[in-house]
C-alpha positions as CSV (number, residue, x, y, z in Angstrom):
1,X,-5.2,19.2,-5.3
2,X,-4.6,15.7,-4.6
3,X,-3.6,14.5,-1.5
4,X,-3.1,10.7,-0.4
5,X,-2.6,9.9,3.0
6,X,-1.2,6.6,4.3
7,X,-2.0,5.0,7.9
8,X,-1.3,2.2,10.2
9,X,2.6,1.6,10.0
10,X,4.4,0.8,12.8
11,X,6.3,-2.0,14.6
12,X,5.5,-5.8,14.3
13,X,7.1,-8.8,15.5
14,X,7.6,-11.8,12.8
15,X,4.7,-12.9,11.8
16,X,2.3,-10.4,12.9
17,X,0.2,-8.7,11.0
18,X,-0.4,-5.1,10.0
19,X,-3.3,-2.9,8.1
20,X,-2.1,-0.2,6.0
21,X,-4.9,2.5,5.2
22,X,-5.1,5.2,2.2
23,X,-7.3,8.0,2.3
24,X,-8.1,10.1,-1.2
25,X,-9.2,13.4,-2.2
26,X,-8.6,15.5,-5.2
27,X,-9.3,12.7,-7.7
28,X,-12.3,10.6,-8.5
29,X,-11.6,7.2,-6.7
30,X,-13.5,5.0,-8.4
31,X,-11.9,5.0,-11.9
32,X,-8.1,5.6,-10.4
33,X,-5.8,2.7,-9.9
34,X,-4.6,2.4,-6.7
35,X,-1.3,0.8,-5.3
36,X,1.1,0.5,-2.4
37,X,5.1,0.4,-3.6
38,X,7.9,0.2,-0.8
39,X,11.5,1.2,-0.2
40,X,13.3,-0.5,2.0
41,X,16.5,0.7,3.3
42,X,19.7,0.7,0.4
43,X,17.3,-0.9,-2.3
44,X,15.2,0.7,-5.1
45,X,11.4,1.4,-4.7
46,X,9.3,-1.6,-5.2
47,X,5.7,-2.5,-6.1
48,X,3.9,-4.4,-3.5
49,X,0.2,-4.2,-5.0
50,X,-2.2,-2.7,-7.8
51,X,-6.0,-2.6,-8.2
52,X,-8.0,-1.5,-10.7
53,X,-11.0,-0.1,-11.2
54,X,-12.3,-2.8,-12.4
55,X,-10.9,-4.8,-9.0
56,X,-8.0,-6.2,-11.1
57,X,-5.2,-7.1,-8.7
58,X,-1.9,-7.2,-9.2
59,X,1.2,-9.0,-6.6
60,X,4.8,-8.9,-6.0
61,X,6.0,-12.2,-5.7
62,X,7.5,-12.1,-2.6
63,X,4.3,-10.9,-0.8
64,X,1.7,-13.3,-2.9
65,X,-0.6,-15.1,-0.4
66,X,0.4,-13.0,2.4
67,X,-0.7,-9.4,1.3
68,X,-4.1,-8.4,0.4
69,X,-5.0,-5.3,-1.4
70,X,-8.6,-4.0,-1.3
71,X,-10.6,-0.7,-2.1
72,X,-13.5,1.0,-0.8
73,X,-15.0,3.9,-3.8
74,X,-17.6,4.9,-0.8
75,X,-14.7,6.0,1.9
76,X,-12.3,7.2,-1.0
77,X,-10.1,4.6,0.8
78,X,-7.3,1.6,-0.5
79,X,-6.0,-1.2,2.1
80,X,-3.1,-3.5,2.6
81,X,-3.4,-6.6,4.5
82,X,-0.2,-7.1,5.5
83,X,0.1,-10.7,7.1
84,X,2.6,-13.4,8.5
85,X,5.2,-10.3,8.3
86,X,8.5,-10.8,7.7
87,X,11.9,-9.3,8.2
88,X,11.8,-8.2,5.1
89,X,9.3,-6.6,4.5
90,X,10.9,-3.5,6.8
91,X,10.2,-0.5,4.4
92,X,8.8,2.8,3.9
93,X,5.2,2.2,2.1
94,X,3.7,4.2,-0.3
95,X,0.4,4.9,-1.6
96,X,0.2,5.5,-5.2
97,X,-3.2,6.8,-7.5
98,X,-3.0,6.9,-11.5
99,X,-5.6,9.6,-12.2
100,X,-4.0,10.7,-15.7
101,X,-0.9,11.4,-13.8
102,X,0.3,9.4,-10.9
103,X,0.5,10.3,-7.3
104,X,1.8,9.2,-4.2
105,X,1.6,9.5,-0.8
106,X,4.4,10.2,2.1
107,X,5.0,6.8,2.7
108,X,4.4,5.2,6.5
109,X,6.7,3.1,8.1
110,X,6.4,-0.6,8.5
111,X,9.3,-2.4,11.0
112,X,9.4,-6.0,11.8
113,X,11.5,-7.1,14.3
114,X,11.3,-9.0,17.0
């Protein structure tokens, strides 16, 4: 069974930053591709970040040079960097894992306000 769990959501002023964790099991996490999405209130789910296998990495625009995603195949284990948050970034976040079929996590919160 697979089973992603996310981590590290919360509330952040403007310009803070934040470190989203997602933990793996049930599929082999070195050849999946693993992502973050996000839905923020009253819009349609997003894509925030991809990596490949092969470390391949794939932005948003609106969260280029602010975001980092990274991977660790020894903990089973994908990251988001989340910096300089903004306003509007304020969404549910979701893990996601292609392992022949794609999965996703429960989501964790992320608020910025001040």
């Amino acid at each position: 069974q697979v089973k992603l769990v996310e981590s590290g959501g919360g509330l952040v002023q403007p310009g803070g930053s934040l470190k989203l964790s997602c933990g793996a099991s049930g599929i082999i996490f070195s050849i999946s591709v693993m992502g973050w999405y996000r839905r923020a209130p009253g819009k349609e789910r997003e894509l925030v970040a991809t990596i490949s296998s092969g470390y391949n990495i794939n932005y948003a625009d609106s969260v280029k040079g602010r975001f980092t995603i990274s991977r660790d195949n020894a903990k089973n284990t994908a990251y988001l960097q989340m910096n300089s948050l903004k306003p509007e970034d304020t969404a549910v976040y979701y893990c996601y894992a292609f392992y022949g079929s794609r999965y996703w996590g429960q989501g964790t919160q992320v608020t910025v306000s001040s």
